[in-house]
N, C-alpha and C positions, 0 to 999 in steps of 0.2 A: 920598348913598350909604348911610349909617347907615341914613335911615328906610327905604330898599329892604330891608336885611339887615332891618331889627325887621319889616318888612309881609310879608317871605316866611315872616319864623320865624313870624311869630303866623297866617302863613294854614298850616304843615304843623301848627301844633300843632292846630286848628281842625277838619284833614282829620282826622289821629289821631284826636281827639276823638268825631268824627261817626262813624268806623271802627270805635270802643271801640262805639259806642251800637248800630250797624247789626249791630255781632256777634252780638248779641242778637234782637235782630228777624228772624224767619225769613220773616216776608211777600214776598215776590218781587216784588209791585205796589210798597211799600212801597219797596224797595232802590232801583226802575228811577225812579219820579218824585225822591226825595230823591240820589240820585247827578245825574240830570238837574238838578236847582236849583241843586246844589254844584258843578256843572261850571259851569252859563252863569253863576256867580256869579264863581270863580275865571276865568275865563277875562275877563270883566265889569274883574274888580280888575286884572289882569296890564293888559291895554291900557290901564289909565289910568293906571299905577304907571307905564309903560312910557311912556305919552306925557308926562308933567309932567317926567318929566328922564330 
């Protein structure tokens, strides 16, 4: 149960982080493929966090 709470906190500080950097970036290609990677990645992490217990 612990490493579930430490793998969700380290995956929103992760989001923030990329949130922080995308601020800055005005490109709009940019935004659509780097949200696209961050999604099928979190999504990626969630079903395996989710199937090992």
């Amino acid at each position: 149960m612990l490493d579930k709470a430490l793998a969700v906190i380290s995956l929103i500080a992760l989001i923030g982080f990329m949130m922080i950097v995308l601020w800055f970036i005005n490109e709009a290609a940019l935004w659509i493929i780097v949200s696209a990677v961050l999604l099928m990645v979190v999504y990626d992490f969630y079903t395996e966090l989710w199937k090992s217990g």
